[in-house]
N, C-alpha and C positions, 0 to 999 in steps of 0.2 A: 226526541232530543239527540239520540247516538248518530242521527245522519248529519247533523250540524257539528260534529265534534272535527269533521275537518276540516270545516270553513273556519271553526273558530279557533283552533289551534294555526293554518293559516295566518289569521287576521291577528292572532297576537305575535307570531313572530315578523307580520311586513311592517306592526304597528309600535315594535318594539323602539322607546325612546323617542317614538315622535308624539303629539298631540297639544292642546290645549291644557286648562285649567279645567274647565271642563267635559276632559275625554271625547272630546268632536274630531279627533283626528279620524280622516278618512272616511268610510261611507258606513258606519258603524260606531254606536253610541256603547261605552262602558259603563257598564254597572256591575259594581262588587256584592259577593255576596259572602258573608262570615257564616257557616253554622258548625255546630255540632254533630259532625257525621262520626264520629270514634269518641267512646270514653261514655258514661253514664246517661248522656241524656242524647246517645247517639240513635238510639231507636224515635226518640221525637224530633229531632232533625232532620232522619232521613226523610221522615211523613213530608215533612217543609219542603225541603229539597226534590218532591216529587211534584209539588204544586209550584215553584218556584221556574221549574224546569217547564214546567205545560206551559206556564202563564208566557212564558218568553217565548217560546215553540208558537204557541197562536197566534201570537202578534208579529212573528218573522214571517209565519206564513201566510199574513195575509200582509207582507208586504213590509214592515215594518211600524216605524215610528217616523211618519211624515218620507216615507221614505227610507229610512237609514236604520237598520238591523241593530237589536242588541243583542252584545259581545258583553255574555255573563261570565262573571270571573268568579268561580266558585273554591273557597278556601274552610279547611277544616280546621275550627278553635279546640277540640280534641274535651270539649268541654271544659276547659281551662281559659280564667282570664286574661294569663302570661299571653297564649298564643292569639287569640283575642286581640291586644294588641300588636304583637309583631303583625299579625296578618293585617291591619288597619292600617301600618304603615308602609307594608307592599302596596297596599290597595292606590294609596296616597302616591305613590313611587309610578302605580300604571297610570295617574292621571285620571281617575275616573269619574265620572259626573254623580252618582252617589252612592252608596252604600246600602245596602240590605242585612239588620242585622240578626242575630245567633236567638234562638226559641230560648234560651239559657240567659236567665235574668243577670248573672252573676258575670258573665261576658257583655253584656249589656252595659250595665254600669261602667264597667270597666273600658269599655269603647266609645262611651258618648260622649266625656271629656275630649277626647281627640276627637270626634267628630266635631263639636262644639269651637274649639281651637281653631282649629284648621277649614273651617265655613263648610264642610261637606253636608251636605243632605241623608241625615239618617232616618232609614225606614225601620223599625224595631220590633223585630216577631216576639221580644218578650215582653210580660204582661206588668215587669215590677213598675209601682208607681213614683221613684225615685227619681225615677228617665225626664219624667214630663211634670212630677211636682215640685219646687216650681218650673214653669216652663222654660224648657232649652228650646234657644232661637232656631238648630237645626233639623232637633231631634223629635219624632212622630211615632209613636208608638199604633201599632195594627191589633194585639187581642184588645178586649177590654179589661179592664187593668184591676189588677188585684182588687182593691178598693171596689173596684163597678160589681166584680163577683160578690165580695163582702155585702154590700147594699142591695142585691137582688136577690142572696141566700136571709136577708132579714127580713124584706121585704114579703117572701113565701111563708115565713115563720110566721110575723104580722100576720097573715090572711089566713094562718090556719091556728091561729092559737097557742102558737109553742113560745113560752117565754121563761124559760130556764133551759139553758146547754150548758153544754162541756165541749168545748174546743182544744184539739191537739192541733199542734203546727212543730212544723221542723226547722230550729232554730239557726240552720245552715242555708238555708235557702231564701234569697232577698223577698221569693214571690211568695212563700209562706207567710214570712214575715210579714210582709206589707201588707198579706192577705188578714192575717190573724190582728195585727195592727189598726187597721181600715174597721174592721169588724168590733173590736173594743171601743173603737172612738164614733159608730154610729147605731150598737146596740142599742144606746137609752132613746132615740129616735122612734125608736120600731117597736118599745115597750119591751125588751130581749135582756134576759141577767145574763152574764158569763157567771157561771157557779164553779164551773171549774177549769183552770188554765193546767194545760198539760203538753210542756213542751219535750221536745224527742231530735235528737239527730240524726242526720241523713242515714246515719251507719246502721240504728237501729234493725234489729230483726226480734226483736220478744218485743210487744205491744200491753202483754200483761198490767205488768203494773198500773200502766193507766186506763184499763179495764177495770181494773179492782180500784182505784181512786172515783173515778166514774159509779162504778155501782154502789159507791157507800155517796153518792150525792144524792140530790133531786132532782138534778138533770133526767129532761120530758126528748133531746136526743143529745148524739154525740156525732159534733162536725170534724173531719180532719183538712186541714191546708197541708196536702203533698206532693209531689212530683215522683215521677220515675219508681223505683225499687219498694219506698216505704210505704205508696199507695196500696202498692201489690200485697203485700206481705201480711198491713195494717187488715186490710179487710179481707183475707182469706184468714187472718185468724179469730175475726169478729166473731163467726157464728158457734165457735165453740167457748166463747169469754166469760159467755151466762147471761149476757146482757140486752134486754128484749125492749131495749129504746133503737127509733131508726137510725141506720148510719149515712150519714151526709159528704159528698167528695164535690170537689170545684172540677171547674174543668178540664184539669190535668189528667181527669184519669176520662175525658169522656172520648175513648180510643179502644178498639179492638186493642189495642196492646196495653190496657189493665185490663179487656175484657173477655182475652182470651184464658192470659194465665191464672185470673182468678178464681175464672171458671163458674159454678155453680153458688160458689158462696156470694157474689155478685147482686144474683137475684134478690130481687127489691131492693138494695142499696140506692139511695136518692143520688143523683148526678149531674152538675151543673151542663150545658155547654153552649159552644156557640150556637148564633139559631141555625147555621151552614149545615150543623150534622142531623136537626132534623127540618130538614128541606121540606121533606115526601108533606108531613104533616102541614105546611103553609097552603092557604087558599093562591090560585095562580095568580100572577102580576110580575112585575120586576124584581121583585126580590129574588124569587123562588125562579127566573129568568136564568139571571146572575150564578145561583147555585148550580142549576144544570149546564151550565157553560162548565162549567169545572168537575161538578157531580158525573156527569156521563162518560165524559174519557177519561176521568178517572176510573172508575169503574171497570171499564170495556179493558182499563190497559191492567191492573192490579186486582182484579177481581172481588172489592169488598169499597165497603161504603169509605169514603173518605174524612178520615178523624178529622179532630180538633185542630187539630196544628198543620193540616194539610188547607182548611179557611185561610188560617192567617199568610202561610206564605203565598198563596194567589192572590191574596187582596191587596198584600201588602208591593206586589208586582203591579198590580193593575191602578192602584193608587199611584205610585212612580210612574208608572205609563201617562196618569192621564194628566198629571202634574207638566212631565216634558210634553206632551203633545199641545200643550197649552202654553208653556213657557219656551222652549227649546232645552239647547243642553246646557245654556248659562245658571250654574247654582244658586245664583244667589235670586234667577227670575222662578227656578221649581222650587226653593222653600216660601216662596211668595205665593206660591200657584200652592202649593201642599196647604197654608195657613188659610189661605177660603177654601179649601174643595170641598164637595159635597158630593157623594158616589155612592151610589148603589154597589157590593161585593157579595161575594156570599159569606162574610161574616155581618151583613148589616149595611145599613145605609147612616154612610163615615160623614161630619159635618163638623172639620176641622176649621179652627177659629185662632184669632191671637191670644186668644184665653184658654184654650182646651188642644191641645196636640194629643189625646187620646180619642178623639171622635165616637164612641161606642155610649149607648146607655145603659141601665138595668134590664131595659125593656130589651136590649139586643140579646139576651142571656135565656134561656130555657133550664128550666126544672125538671127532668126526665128522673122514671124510676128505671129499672132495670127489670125487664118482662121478658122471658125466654130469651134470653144473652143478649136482648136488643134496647139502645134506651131511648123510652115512650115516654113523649111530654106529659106531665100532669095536666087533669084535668085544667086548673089554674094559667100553667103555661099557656093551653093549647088558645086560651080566649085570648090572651096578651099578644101573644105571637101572632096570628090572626091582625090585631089593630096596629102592630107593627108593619107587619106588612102590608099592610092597606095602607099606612102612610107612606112608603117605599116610592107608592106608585104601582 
């Protein structure tokens, strides 16, 4: 991407002030991109911003999109809503054909109204289900959505017998939320009690207390819904709590960066994630195709397997890609081309409808434990995964 930074600084000052409605000025297509590079949730943005960056880099260099180069306009929301939107309304100011939005549910939210308003095409690395339930006519969300993680963390419980928990979630965070939320309202489904609700905020650093709430339950384990800091914290202080129920994380934490600094206390913690982070394990076809298009230069370029959030921002590019390749740069023909697509990424094989702008199922989800610093699908996963991708193609 560093050899492109002068064409594209270039291309934004010959392009300055001219263009369409849809960013088609000149021989180069605009697309905005909001993340969280600075401020708490800047360590999983940058992961994004790594995939974000390749996915555009391979498609210049094999030419483009029909021809005509995209000119990624990459803006930092500082993990804040506020900036979030000023940066939506620069974006709006360059003329761009769509937007790429922030890992960070909570700029999410706060940016899909103006997307929504002003007809832009929003692509949404974040996972909160606020975005698309009910469904906004612009807005398309790339992980699967809180709710889809809830439904496939019940769904493993189902098939192994565990029907008493205890759920913490961080009351600060839209994707906790939604996540912890989703999970109350399809527990009685999967035959699953909530025995104990144990809510915590982001600031948190003592987990105690709802240690010692938890161990005077019946909770058979204890699930947390968190992101960033209190993931880290929560389960490096599990193994000394006294508590010898397993510990359950979504896939916020399935990243060398809760896996590094947790370190040892890790080991066997349950971990959701997308199927992208474990690729190796899928029989070969398209799917596991898709992942190594992104899995290998990643690799070769950063030296380690590519997290959770480094799936969503290539998919979420290559979905936009094949949206305009199919529609052109007229927005209102790629949110028409986005609401039937059907694609193979390496988060999953996406089948976006006028009913669903989340495209993901349960079955896109993997249940890994944690085996020498590495997370190994469950046995349960590895057959699921398997019939996933065989449907893939």
């Amino acid at each position: 991407m560093r050899r492109l930074v002068p064409f594209l600084t270039a291309a934004v000052l010959a392009l300055a002030g001219c263009g369409g409605s849809g960013g088609s000025a000149g021989d180069t297509i605009k697309i905005g991109f909001i993340e969280s590079l600075t401020g708490n949730y800047a360590p999983l943005g940058g992961e994004a911003k790594k995939t974000v960056d390749l996915a555009v880099e391979q498609i210049n260099a094999k030419g483009g999109i029909k021809g005509r180069k995209i000119e990624l306009i990459t803006l930092d929301d500082r993990t804040a809503p506020d900036q979030g939107v000023l940066h939506f309304n620069k974006l709006k100011a360059e003329k761009v054909t769509a937007i790429i939005g922030s890992t960070f549910s909570n700029v999410g939210l706060a940016v899909e109204p103006l997307a929504e308003r002003e007809r832009i095409p929003y692509i949404s690395l974040a996972p909160a289900d606020a975005q698309v339930n009910p469904i906004r006519k612009y807005t398309f969300v790339v992980p699967a959505l809180s709710s889809t993680y809830a439904e496939a963390m019940l769904q493993y419980w189902q098939a192994n017998k565990i029907t008493k928990v205890a759920v913490a979630y961080d009351t600060k965070s839209a994707y906790s939320v939604a996540g912890f939320n989703g999970m109350k309202k399809l527990a009685p489904k999967y035959g699953v009690q909530i025995v104990r609700e144990e809510p915590y905020e982001t600031t948190a650093s003592d987990f105690s207390p709802i240690f010692t709430h938890v161990r005077n339950s019946d909770a058979q384990a204890l699930m947390a819904w968190a992101s960033g800091a209190p993931g880290v914290t929560l389960a490096k202080q599990y193994p000394t709590s006294g508590l010898k129920l397993p510990l359950y994380m979504t896939g916020s934490q399935a990243s060398k960066l809760w896996l590094d600094p947790v370190g040892p206390a890790a080991e066997g913690v349950y971990v959701q994630s997308a199927i992208g982070v474990v690729g190796e394990y899928l029989p070969d076809g398209a799917l596991k195709n898709a992942i190594k298009e992104m899995a290998d230069p990643f690799r070769q370029k950063y030296g380690y397997e590519p997290p959770q959030f480094a799936q969503d921002g290539y998919s979420g590019v290559k979905l936009l890609a094949a949206a305009i390749e199919k529609a052109g740069t007229d927005r209102e023909k790629i949110r028409d081309a986005l609401e039937n697509m059907t694609l193979v990424t390496p988060a999953g094989k996406y089948a976006y409808s006028p009913t669903d702008h989340s495209g993901l199922r349960p079955t896109d989800i993997s249940m890994n434990r944690v085996r020498s610093g590495k997370l190994v699908p469950t046995d349960w996963s590895r057959q699921r995964l398997a019939e996933t991708a065989r449907a893939a193609g």
